[in-house]
C-alpha positions as CSV (number, residue, x, y, z in Angstrom):
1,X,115.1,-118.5,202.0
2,X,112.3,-120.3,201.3
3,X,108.7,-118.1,201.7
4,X,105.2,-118.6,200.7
5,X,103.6,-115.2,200.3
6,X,100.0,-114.8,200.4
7,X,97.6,-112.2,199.0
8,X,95.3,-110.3,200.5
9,X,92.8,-112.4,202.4
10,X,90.4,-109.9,203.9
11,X,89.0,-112.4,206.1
12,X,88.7,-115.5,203.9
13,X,89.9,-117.6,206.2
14,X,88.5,-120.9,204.4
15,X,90.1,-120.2,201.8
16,X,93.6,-119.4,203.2
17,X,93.5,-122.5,204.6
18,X,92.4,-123.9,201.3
19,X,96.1,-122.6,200.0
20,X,97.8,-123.0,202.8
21,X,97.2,-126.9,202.5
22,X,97.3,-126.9,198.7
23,X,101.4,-125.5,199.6
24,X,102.0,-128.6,202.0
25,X,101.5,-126.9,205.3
26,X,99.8,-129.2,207.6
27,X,97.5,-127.7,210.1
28,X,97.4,-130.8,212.9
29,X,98.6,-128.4,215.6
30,X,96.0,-125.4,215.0
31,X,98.3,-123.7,213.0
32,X,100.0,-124.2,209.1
33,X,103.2,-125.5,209.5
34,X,105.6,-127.1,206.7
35,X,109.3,-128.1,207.4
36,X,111.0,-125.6,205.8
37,X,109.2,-122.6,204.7
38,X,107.8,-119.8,206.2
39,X,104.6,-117.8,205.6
40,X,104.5,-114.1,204.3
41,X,101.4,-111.5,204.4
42,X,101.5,-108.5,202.3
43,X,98.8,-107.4,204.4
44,X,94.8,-106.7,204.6
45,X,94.4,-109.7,206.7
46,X,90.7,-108.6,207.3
47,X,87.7,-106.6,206.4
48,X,85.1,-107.6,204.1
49,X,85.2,-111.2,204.1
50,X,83.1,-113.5,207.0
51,X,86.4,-114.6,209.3
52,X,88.5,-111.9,210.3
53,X,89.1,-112.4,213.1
54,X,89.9,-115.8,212.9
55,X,92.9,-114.7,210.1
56,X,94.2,-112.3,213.0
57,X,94.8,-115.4,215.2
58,X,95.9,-117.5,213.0
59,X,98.7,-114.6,211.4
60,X,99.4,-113.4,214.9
61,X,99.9,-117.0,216.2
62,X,102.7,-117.6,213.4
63,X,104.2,-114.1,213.8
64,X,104.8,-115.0,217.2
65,X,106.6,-118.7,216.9
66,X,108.3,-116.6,213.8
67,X,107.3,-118.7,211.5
68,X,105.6,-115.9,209.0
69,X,106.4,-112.4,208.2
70,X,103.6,-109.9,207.8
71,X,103.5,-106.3,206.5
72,X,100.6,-104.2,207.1
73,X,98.0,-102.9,204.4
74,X,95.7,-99.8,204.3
75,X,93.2,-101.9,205.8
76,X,95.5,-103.2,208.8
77,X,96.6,-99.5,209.1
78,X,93.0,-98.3,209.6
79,X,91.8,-101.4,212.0
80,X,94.9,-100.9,214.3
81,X,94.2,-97.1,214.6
82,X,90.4,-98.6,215.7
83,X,91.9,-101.0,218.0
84,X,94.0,-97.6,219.9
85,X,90.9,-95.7,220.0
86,X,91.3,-93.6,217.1
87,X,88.1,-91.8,215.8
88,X,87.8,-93.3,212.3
89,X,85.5,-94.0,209.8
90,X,83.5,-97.5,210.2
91,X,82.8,-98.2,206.8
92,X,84.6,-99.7,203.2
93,X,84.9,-102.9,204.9
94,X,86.1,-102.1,208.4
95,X,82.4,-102.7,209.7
96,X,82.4,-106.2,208.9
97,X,85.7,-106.8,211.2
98,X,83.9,-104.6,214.1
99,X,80.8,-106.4,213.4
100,X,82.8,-109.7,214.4
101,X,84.4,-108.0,217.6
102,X,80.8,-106.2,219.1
103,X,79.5,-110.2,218.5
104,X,82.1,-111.0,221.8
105,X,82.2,-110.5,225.1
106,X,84.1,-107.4,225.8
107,X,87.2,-109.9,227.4
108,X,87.4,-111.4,224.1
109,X,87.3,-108.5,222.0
110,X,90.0,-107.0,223.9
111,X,92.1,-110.1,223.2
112,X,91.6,-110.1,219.6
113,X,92.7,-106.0,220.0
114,X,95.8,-106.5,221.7
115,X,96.8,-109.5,219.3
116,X,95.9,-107.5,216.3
117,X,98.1,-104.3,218.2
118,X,101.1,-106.3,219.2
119,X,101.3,-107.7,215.4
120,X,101.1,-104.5,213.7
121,X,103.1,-102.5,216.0
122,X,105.7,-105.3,216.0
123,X,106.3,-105.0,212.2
124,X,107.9,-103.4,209.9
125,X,105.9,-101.4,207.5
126,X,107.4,-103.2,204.6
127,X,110.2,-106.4,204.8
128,X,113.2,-106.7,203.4
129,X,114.2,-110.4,202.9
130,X,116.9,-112.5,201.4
131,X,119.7,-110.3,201.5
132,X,117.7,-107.6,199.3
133,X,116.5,-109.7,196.8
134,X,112.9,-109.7,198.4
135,X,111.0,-107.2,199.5
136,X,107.2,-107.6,200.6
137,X,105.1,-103.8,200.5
138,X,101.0,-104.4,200.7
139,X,100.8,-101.5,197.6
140,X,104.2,-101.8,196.0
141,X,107.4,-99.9,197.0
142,X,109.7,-97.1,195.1
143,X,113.3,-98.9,194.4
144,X,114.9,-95.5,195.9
145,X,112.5,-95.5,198.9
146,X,113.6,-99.0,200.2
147,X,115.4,-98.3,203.2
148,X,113.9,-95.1,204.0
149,X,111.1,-94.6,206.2
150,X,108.9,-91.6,206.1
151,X,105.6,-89.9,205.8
152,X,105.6,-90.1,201.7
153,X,106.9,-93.5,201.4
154,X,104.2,-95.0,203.8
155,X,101.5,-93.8,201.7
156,X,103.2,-95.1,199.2
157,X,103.5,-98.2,200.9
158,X,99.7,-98.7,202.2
159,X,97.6,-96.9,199.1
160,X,100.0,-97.2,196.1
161,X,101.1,-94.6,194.2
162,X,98.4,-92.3,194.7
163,X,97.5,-89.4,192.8
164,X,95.4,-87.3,194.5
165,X,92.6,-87.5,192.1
166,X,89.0,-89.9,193.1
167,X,87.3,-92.0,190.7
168,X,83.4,-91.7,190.9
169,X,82.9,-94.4,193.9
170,X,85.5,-92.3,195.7
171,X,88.9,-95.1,195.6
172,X,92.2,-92.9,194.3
173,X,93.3,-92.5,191.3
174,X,96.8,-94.4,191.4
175,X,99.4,-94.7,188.8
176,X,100.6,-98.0,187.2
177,X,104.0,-97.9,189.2
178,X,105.0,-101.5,188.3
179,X,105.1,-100.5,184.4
180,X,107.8,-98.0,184.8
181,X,109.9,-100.5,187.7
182,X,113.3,-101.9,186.0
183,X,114.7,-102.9,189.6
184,X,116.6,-106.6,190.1
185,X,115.0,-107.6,193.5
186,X,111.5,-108.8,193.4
187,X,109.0,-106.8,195.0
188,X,106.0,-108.4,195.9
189,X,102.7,-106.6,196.4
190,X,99.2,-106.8,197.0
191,X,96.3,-104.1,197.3
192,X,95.1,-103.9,193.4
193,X,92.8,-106.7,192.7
194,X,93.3,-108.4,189.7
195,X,92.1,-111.6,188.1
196,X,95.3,-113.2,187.3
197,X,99.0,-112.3,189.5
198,X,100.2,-109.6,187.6
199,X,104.5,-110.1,186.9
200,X,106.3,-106.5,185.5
201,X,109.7,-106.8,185.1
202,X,110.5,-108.2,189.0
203,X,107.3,-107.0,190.5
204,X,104.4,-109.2,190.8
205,X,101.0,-108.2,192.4
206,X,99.1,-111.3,194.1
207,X,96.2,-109.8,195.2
208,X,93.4,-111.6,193.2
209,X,90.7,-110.6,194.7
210,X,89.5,-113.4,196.9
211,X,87.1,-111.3,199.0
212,X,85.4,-109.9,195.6
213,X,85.1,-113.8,194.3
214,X,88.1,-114.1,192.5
215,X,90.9,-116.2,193.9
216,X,93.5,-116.6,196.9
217,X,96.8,-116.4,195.6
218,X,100.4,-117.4,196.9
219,X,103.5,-116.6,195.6
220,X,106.2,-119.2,196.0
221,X,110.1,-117.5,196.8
222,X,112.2,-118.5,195.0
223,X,110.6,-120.6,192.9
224,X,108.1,-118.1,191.6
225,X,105.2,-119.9,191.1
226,X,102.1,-119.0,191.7
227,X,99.8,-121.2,193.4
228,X,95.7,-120.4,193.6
229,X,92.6,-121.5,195.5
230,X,89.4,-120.1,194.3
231,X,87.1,-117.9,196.1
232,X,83.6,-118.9,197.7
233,X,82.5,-115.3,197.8
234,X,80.1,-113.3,195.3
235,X,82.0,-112.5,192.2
236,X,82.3,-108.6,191.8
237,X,83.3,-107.7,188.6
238,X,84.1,-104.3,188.8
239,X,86.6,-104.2,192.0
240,X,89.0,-105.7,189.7
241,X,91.6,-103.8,187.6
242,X,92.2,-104.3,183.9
243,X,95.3,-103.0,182.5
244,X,96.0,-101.4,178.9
Protein backbone atom coordinates (compact mmCIF):
# COMPACT_ATOMS: atom_id res chain seq x y z
CA UNK A 1 0.00 0.00 0.00
CA UNK A 2 1.10 3.03 -0.89
CA UNK A 3 -0.63 6.24 1.24
CA UNK A 4 0.08 9.84 1.61
CA UNK A 5 -1.27 10.96 4.99
CA UNK A 6 -1.94 14.45 5.66
CA UNK A 7 -2.23 16.47 8.83
CA UNK A 8 -4.62 18.38 10.13
CA UNK A 9 -5.63 21.10 7.64
CA UNK A 10 -8.42 22.99 9.39
CA UNK A 11 -9.33 24.70 6.37
CA UNK A 12 -6.04 25.51 4.62
CA UNK A 13 -6.98 24.56 1.61
CA UNK A 14 -4.05 26.47 -0.31
CA UNK A 15 -1.83 24.92 1.30
CA UNK A 16 -3.13 21.32 0.95
CA UNK A 17 -2.90 21.79 -2.40
CA UNK A 18 0.53 23.26 -1.97
CA UNK A 19 1.46 19.50 -0.58
CA UNK A 20 -0.59 17.67 -2.46
CA UNK A 21 1.30 18.93 -5.62
CA UNK A 22 4.73 18.96 -3.87
CA UNK A 23 3.72 14.70 -3.54
CA UNK A 24 3.11 14.42 -7.44
CA UNK A 25 -0.68 14.54 -7.44
CA UNK A 26 -1.82 16.37 -10.32
CA UNK A 27 -5.03 18.38 -9.95
CA UNK A 28 -6.13 18.72 -13.90
CA UNK A 29 -9.41 17.07 -13.16
CA UNK A 30 -10.54 19.23 -10.05
CA UNK A 31 -9.27 16.82 -7.79
CA UNK A 32 -5.47 15.42 -6.63
CA UNK A 33 -4.87 12.42 -8.29
CA UNK A 34 -1.37 10.37 -8.70
CA UNK A 35 -1.08 6.84 -10.32
CA UNK A 36 -0.62 4.91 -7.56
CA UNK A 37 -1.23 6.31 -4.16
CA UNK A 38 -4.03 7.16 -2.27
CA UNK A 39 -4.74 10.09 0.10
CA UNK A 40 -5.26 9.72 3.99
CA UNK A 41 -6.84 12.43 6.52
CA UNK A 42 -6.34 11.98 10.11
CA UNK A 43 -9.03 14.31 10.45
CA UNK A 44 -9.90 18.15 11.40
CA UNK A 45 -10.45 18.95 7.83
CA UNK A 46 -11.93 22.38 8.95
CA UNK A 47 -12.33 25.08 11.40
CA UNK A 48 -10.16 27.96 11.93
CA UNK A 49 -8.49 28.32 8.71
CA UNK A 50 -10.31 30.65 5.56
CA UNK A 51 -11.47 27.45 3.22
CA UNK A 52 -13.37 24.90 4.89
CA UNK A 53 -15.52 24.22 3.01
CA UNK A 54 -13.73 23.95 0.12
CA UNK A 55 -11.37 21.01 2.00
CA UNK A 56 -14.90 19.19 2.63
CA UNK A 57 -15.41 18.93 -1.18
CA UNK A 58 -12.32 18.23 -2.14
CA UNK A 59 -11.95 15.16 0.89
CA UNK A 60 -15.46 14.10 0.22
CA UNK A 61 -15.00 14.10 -3.64
CA UNK A 62 -11.89 11.56 -3.11
CA UNK A 63 -13.70 9.54 -0.38
CA UNK A 64 -16.16 8.86 -2.83
CA UNK A 65 -14.05 7.66 -6.15
CA UNK A 66 -12.11 5.80 -3.06
CA UNK A 67 -9.25 7.22 -3.71
CA UNK A 68 -8.46 8.68 0.06
CA UNK A 69 -9.27 7.35 3.42
CA UNK A 70 -10.35 9.84 6.12
CA UNK A 71 -10.84 9.39 9.88
CA UNK A 72 -12.67 11.99 11.76
CA UNK A 73 -11.11 14.47 14.51
CA UNK A 74 -12.70 16.31 17.57
CA UNK A 75 -13.38 19.03 15.22
CA UNK A 76 -15.18 16.80 12.45
CA UNK A 77 -16.97 15.13 15.40
CA UNK A 78 -18.37 18.52 16.69
CA UNK A 79 -19.22 20.03 13.01
CA UNK A 80 -21.11 16.73 11.98
CA UNK A 81 -23.16 16.84 15.28
CA UNK A 82 -23.91 20.80 13.89
CA UNK A 83 -24.68 19.57 10.49
CA UNK A 84 -27.68 16.87 12.41
CA UNK A 85 -29.00 19.67 14.35
CA UNK A 86 -27.37 19.09 17.50
CA UNK A 87 -27.31 22.05 20.06
CA UNK A 88 -23.61 22.72 20.31
CA UNK A 89 -21.33 25.27 21.11
CA UNK A 90 -20.36 27.68 18.13
CA UNK A 91 -17.08 28.64 19.15
CA UNK A 92 -13.04 27.32 19.27
CA UNK A 93 -13.05 27.42 15.67
CA UNK A 94 -16.30 25.88 14.59
CA UNK A 95 -17.61 29.62 13.87
CA UNK A 96 -15.40 30.12 11.18
CA UNK A 97 -16.80 26.87 9.24
CA UNK A 98 -20.51 28.15 10.07
CA UNK A 99 -19.44 31.52 9.12
CA UNK A 100 -18.59 30.03 5.50
CA UNK A 101 -21.99 28.01 5.32
CA UNK A 102 -24.56 31.22 6.59
CA UNK A 103 -22.40 33.09 3.52
CA UNK A 104 -24.65 30.53 1.06
CA UNK A 105 -27.83 30.18 -0.09
CA UNK A 106 -29.55 27.81 2.12
CA UNK A 107 -29.52 24.99 -1.12
CA UNK A 108 -25.90 25.25 -0.94
CA UNK A 109 -25.36 24.94 2.58
CA UNK A 110 -27.40 22.00 2.77
CA UNK A 111 -25.15 20.42 0.10
CA UNK A 112 -22.05 21.12 1.85
CA UNK A 113 -24.10 19.37 5.09
CA UNK A 114 -25.06 16.35 3.59
CA UNK A 115 -21.48 15.87 1.95
CA UNK A 116 -19.87 16.65 5.18
CA UNK A 117 -22.66 13.88 6.86
CA UNK A 118 -22.33 11.21 4.31
CA UNK A 119 -18.32 11.36 4.85
CA UNK A 120 -18.26 11.14 8.41
CA UNK A 121 -21.03 8.78 8.93
CA UNK A 122 -19.40 6.65 6.16
CA UNK A 123 -16.13 6.17 8.09
CA UNK A 124 -14.64 4.51 10.47
CA UNK A 125 -13.63 6.29 13.55
CA UNK A 126 -10.13 5.21 13.06
CA UNK A 127 -8.54 2.88 9.90
CA UNK A 128 -6.79 0.04 10.00
CA UNK A 129 -4.60 -0.39 6.83
CA UNK A 130 -2.00 -2.67 5.34
CA UNK A 131 -2.82 -5.77 6.97
CA UNK A 132 -2.31 -4.08 10.55
CA UNK A 133 0.75 -2.46 10.07
CA UNK A 134 -1.11 1.03 9.68
CA UNK A 135 -3.44 2.53 11.60
CA UNK A 136 -4.57 6.24 11.08
CA UNK A 137 -6.45 7.81 14.72
CA UNK A 138 -6.83 11.87 14.58
CA UNK A 139 -5.41 11.83 18.55
CA UNK A 140 -3.47 8.63 18.65
CA UNK A 141 -4.87 5.09 19.52
CA UNK A 142 -4.19 2.53 22.63
CA UNK A 143 -2.38 -0.72 21.02
CA UNK A 144 -5.00 -2.92 23.10
CA UNK A 145 -8.00 -0.69 21.94
CA UNK A 146 -7.40 -1.35 18.22
CA UNK A 147 -10.19 -3.28 17.21
CA UNK A 148 -12.54 -2.35 19.80
CA UNK A 149 -15.01 0.23 19.54
CA UNK A 150 -16.53 1.92 22.47
CA UNK A 151 -17.41 4.99 24.47
CA UNK A 152 -13.70 5.22 26.22
CA UNK A 153 -11.67 4.45 23.17
CA UNK A 154 -13.50 7.24 21.08
CA UNK A 155 -12.50 9.79 23.39
CA UNK A 156 -9.46 8.45 23.24
CA UNK A 157 -9.50 8.51 19.62
CA UNK A 158 -10.89 12.32 19.07
CA UNK A 159 -9.23 14.25 22.27
CA UNK A 160 -6.13 12.08 23.11
CA UNK A 161 -5.49 10.65 26.24
CA UNK A 162 -7.31 12.99 28.29
CA UNK A 163 -7.09 13.50 31.80
CA UNK A 164 -9.76 15.24 33.09
CA UNK A 165 -7.82 18.17 34.32
CA UNK A 166 -8.02 21.98 32.07
CA UNK A 167 -5.15 24.15 31.58
CA UNK A 168 -5.84 27.95 32.16
CA UNK A 169 -7.41 28.67 28.43
CA UNK A 170 -9.63 25.74 29.17
CA UNK A 171 -7.91 22.73 26.41
CA UNK A 172 -7.35 19.28 28.55
CA UNK A 173 -4.76 18.27 30.17
CA UNK A 174 -3.59 15.02 28.08
CA UNK A 175 -0.84 12.62 28.80
CA UNK A 176 2.15 12.05 26.43
CA UNK A 177 0.69 8.60 25.31
CA UNK A 178 3.27 8.19 22.43
CA UNK A 179 6.31 8.09 25.14
CA UNK A 180 5.12 5.02 26.83
CA UNK A 181 3.86 3.17 23.05
CA UNK A 182 6.43 0.12 22.29
CA UNK A 183 3.85 -1.28 19.60
CA UNK A 184 5.27 -2.64 15.90
CA UNK A 185 2.59 -1.06 13.59
CA UNK A 186 2.78 2.52 12.96
CA UNK A 187 0.19 4.69 14.27
CA UNK A 188 -0.22 7.79 12.70
CA UNK A 189 -1.91 10.74 14.44
CA UNK A 190 -2.69 14.27 14.35
CA UNK A 191 -4.46 16.71 16.91
CA UNK A 192 -1.27 18.08 18.97
CA UNK A 193 0.40 20.72 17.11
CA UNK A 194 3.84 20.64 16.96
CA UNK A 195 6.62 22.42 15.01
CA UNK A 196 8.38 19.54 13.62
CA UNK A 197 6.41 15.61 12.98
CA UNK A 198 7.02 14.13 16.11
CA UNK A 199 8.33 9.99 15.57
CA UNK A 200 8.16 7.77 19.16
CA UNK A 201 8.98 4.41 18.72
CA UNK A 202 6.33 3.70 15.63
CA UNK A 203 4.12 6.55 16.28
CA UNK A 204 4.43 9.71 14.55
CA UNK A 205 2.18 12.88 15.08
CA UNK A 206 1.93 15.12 11.75
CA UNK A 207 -0.05 17.68 12.92
CA UNK A 208 2.16 20.85 12.51
CA UNK A 209 0.13 23.32 13.04
CA UNK A 210 -0.68 24.74 9.65
CA UNK A 211 -3.73 26.76 10.79
CA UNK A 212 -1.63 28.42 13.74
CA UNK A 213 1.30 29.36 10.94
CA UNK A 214 3.36 26.50 11.27
CA UNK A 215 3.42 23.92 8.43
CA UNK A 216 1.17 21.35 6.35
CA UNK A 217 2.63 18.11 6.84
CA UNK A 218 2.34 14.65 4.93
CA UNK A 219 3.47 11.46 5.86
CA UNK A 220 4.63 9.22 3.17
CA UNK A 221 3.61 5.06 3.84
CA UNK A 222 5.79 3.21 3.62
CA UNK A 223 8.50 5.19 2.92
CA UNK A 224 8.23 7.32 6.02
CA UNK A 225 9.12 10.54 4.97
CA UNK A 226 7.88 13.41 5.73
CA UNK A 227 7.07 15.95 3.29
CA UNK A 228 6.10 19.84 4.34
CA UNK A 229 4.59 22.96 2.83
CA UNK A 230 4.62 26.02 4.93
CA UNK A 231 1.82 27.85 6.29
CA UNK A 232 0.38 31.36 5.04
CA UNK A 233 -1.36 31.91 8.28
CA UNK A 234 -0.34 34.19 11.50
CA UNK A 235 2.18 32.30 13.42
CA UNK A 236 0.82 31.49 17.02
CA UNK A 237 3.39 30.51 19.19
CA UNK A 238 1.77 29.17 22.01
CA UNK A 239 -0.83 26.55 20.31
CA UNK A 240 2.10 24.47 19.82
CA UNK A 241 3.44 21.81 22.20
CA UNK A 242 7.01 21.41 23.37
CA UNK A 243 8.00 18.28 24.88
CA UNK A 244 10.59 17.46 27.82
Amino acid sequence: MKIDIIGDIHGCFDEFQQLTKNLGYDWKSGIPIHPDRLLGFVGDLTDRGPNSLKVIDIVWELWKKQLAVYVPGNHCDKLYRYCIGRNVQITHGLETTVAELDALTQQKADAYRKKFIELYEGSPLYQVLDDQQLIIAHAGIKRGDIGKMNKAVKTFVLYGDITGKKHADGTPVRRDWAKYDNGKAWIVYGHTPVKEARFLGHTVNIDTGAVFGGKLTALRYPEIETVSVPSTMPFVQEKFKTFA
